[in-house]
C-alpha positions as CSV (number, residue, x, y, z in Angstrom):
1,X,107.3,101.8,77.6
2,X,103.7,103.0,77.3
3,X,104.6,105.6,75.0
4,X,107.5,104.0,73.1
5,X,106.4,100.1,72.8
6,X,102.6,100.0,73.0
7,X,100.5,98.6,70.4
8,X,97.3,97.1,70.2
9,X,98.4,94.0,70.5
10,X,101.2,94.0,73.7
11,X,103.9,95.8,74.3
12,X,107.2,95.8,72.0
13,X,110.3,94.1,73.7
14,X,112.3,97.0,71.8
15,X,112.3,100.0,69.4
16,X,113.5,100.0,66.4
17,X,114.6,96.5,66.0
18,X,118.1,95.1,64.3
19,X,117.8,95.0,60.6
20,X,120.9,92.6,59.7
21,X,123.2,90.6,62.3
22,X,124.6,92.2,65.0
23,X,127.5,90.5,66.5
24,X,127.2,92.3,69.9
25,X,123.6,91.2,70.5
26,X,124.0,88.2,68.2
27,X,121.0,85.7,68.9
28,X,118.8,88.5,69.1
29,X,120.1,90.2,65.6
30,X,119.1,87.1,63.8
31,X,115.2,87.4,64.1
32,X,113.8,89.6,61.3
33,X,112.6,92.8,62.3
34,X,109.7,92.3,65.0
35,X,110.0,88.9,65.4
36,X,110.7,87.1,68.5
37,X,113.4,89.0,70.6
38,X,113.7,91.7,67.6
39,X,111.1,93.8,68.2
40,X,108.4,91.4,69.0
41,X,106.2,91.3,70.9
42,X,106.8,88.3,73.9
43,X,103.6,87.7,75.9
44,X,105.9,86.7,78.9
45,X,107.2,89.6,79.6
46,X,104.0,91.9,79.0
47,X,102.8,90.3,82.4
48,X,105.8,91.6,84.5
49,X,104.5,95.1,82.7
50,X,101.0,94.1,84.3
51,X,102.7,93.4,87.7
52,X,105.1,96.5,87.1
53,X,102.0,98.9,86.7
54,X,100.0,97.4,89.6
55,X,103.4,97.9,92.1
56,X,103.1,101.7,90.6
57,X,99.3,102.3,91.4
58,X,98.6,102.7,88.1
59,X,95.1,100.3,88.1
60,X,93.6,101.3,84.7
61,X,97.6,100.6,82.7
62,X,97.6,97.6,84.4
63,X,94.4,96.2,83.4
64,X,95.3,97.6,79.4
65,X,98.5,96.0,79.5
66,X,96.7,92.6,80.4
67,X,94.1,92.7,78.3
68,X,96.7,94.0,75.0
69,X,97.8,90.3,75.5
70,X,94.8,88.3,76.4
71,X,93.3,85.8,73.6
72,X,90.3,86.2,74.6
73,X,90.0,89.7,73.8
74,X,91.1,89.4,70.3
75,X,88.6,89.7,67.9
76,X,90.4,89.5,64.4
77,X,91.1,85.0,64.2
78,X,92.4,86.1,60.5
79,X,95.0,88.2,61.8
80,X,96.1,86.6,65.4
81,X,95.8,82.8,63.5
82,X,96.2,81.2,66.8
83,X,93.4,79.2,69.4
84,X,91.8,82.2,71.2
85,X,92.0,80.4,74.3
86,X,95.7,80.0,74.8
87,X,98.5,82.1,75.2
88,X,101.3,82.8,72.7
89,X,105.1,83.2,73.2
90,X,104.9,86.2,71.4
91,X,103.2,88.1,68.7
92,X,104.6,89.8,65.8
93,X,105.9,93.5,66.3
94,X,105.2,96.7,64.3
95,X,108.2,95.9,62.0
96,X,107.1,92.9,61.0
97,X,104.8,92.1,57.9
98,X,102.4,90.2,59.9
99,X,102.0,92.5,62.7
100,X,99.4,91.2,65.3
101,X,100.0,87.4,64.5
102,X,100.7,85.4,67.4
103,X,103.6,83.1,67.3
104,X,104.2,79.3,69.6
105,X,100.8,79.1,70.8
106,X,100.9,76.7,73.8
107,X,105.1,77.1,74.0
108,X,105.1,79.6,77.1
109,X,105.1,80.6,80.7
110,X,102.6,83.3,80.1
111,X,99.8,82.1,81.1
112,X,100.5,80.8,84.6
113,X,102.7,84.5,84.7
114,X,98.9,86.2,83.4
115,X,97.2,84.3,86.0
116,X,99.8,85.3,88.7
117,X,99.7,89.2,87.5
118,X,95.4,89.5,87.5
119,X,95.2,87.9,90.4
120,X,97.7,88.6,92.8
121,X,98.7,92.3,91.3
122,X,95.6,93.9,89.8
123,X,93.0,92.1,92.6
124,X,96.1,92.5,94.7
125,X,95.0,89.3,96.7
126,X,98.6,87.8,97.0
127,X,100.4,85.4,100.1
128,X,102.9,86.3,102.6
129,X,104.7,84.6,105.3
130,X,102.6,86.8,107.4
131,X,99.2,86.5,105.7
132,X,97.1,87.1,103.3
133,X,98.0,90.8,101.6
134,X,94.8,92.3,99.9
135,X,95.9,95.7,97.7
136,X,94.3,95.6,95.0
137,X,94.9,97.7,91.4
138,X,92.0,97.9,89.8
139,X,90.9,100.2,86.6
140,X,88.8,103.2,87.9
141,X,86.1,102.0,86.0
142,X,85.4,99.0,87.8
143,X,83.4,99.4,91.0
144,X,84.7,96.7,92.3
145,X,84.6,92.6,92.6
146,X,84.1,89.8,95.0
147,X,86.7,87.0,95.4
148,X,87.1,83.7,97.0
149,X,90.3,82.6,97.9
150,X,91.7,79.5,100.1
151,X,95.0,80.2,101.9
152,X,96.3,77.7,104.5
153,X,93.7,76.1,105.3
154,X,91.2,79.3,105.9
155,X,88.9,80.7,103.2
156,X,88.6,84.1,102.5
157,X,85.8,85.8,101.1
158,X,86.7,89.3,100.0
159,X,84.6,92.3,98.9
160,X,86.4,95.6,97.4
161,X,84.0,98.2,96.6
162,X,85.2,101.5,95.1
163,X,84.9,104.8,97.2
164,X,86.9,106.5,94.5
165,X,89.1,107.3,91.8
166,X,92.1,105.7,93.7
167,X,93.7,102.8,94.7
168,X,94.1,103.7,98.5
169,X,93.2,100.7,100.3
170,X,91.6,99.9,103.7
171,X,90.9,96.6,104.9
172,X,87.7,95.8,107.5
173,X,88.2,92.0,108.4
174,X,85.4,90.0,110.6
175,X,83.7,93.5,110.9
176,X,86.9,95.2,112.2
177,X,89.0,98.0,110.7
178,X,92.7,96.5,109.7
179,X,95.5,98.5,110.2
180,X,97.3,97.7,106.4
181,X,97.0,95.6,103.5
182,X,98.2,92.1,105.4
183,X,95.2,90.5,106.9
184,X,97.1,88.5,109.5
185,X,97.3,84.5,109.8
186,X,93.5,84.0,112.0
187,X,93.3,81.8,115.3
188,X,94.3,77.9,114.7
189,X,90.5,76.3,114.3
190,X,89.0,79.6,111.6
191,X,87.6,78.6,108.5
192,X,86.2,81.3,107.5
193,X,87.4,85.4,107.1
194,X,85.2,88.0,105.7
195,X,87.3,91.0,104.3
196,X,86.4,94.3,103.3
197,X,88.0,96.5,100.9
198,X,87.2,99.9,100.1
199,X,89.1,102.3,97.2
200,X,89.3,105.7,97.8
């Protein structure tokens, strides 16, 4: 994907797309080439990338993936013609003549998906039936970040420093060295849990 699909603006849903119809793909044949489905670029499915790279170790794709696709980060207005605080279904593909321009702001799931894949896959902080699972995936650049999170009723401040170039996690909650990446569901009556991460 990274070598085949990447652009500067998100990741290609496929390469080279249909030019003309298609009848065993149909729908998808009917797009011009890098539009929607054919060829384009669809936000939604750049997060599951995010969340794919994270699952992999791989901190530093993880965090280019995301921002490829993040408003915010673009720069050009002219070109992405679109509010730059809002998420697009997708963005026009290499193929197409207006490469980079983002199409249906406003009509998609990726930004509750975006929110789901920095949070809970590249600051790893994510829920479990058994607790609250702190692995985070961040880019090696980044020495680390603080984070406040509520989870059942208990809030969790969390500090992840990096020790190095990795993304080998290990947990010190309340002052005490976790076995893992679940910090496990605290006494009935806590409202508060101080956690540790260092990445070595």
């Amino acid at each position: 994907a990274k070598r085949l699909l990447a652009t500067p603006y998100g990741t290609a849903i496929l390469r080279p797309p249909y030019d003309g119809g298609d009848e065993r793909v149909r729908g998808t044949s009917t797009y011009p080439p890098g539009a929607k489905e054919n060829g384009g670029i669809f936000c939604h499915a750049n997060t599951w990338l995010v969340i794919a790279a994270a699952m992999l170790g791989r901190g530093d794709d993880a965090y280019g993936h995301y921002r490829r696709t993040l408003p915010l980060a673009r720069t050009d207005a002219d070109r992405f013609r679109a509010e730059p605080y809002v998420y697009s279904q997708n963005i026009c593909g290499p193929a197409h003549p207006q490469f980079g321009m983002a199409r249906n702001a406003w009509l998609t799931g990726t930004a509750a998906w975006s929110f789901v894949a920095a949070t809970q896959w590249i600051l790893g902080i994510r829920p479990t039936f058994d607790g609250l699972r702190i692995a985070p995936a961040i880019p090696s650049s980044w020495p680390g970040f603080e984070a406040r999170r509520e989870f059942r009723g208990v809030t969790y401040e969390i500090t992840a420093r990096r020790a190095g170039p990795g993304d080998e996690v290990s947990l010190v909650v309340d002052g005490r060295p976790l076995a893992g990446t679940v910090v496990p569901l605290p006494p009935p009556g806590t409202s508060l849990v101080r956690v540790d991460v260092s990445l070595a």
